[in-house]
C-alpha positions in Angstrom: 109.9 90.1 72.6 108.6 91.9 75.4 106.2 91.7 78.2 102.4 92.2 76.5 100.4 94.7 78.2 97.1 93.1 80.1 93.8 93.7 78.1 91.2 95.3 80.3 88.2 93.2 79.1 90.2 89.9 79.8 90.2 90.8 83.5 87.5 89.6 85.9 86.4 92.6 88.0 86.8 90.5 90.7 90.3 90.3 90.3 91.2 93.9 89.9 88.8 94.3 93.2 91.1 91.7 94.6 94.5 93.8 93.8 92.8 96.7 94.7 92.1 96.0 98.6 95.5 93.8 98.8 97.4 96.4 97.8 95.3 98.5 100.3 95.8 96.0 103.1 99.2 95.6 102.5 99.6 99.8 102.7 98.3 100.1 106.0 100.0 97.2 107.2 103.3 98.7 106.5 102.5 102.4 107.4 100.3 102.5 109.9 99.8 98.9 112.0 102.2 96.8 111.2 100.6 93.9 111.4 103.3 91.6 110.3 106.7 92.1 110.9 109.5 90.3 109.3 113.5 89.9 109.8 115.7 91.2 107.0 116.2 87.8 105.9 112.8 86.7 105.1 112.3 90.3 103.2 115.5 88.6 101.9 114.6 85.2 100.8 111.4 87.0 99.1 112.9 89.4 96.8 115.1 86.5 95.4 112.6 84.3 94.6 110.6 87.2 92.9 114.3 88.1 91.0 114.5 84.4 90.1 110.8 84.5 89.0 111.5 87.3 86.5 114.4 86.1 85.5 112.5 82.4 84.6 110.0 84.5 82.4 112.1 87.1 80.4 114.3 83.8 79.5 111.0 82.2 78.6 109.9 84.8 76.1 112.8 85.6 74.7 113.7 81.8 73.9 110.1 81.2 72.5 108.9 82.7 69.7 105.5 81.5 70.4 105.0 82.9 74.0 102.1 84.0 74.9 101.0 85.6 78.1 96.9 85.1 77.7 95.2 82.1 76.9 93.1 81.8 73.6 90.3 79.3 73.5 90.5 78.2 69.8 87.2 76.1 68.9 88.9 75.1 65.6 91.4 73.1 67.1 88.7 71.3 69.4 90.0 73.7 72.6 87.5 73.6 75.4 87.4 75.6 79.1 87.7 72.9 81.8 84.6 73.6 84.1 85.2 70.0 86.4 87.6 68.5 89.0 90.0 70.6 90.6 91.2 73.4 88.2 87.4 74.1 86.7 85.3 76.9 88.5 
């Protein structure tokens, strides 16, 4: 098992634009403005929740053989995309 590579057509352009200008924000915060500015021990308290995070998913697919990191809408099994109440669009 390993981690599955994204597929580029499963990616809404508005969330790569998303990334994009985070990751641009979050650049010129630390460089140049400095916008936020955080103690060691919330930089701290961040990095082990991400560690813990990995951690939580490399146990999760190696104990599950069936793990998969993309959701398939399979219209043989009666699967449907939820377009209502809070998690629809």
């Amino acid at each position: 098992m390993g981690v599955y590579p994204l597929r580029p057509h499963t990616t809404s352009a508005w969330i790569q634009v998303s990334g994009l200008v985070s990751g641009m924000l979050a650049g010129l915060d630390i460089g140049r403005f400095h916008w936020s500015d955080l103690g060691f021990d919330f930089v701290m308290v961040g990095v082990v929740f991400a560690i813990a995070g990995a951690v939580l998913l490399d146990w999760a697919m190696t104990v599950n053989p069936y793990f998969e990191p993309t959701v398939r809408i399979q219209k043989e099994r009666g699967h449907r995309v939820v377009t209502t109440g809070p998690t629809g669009s």
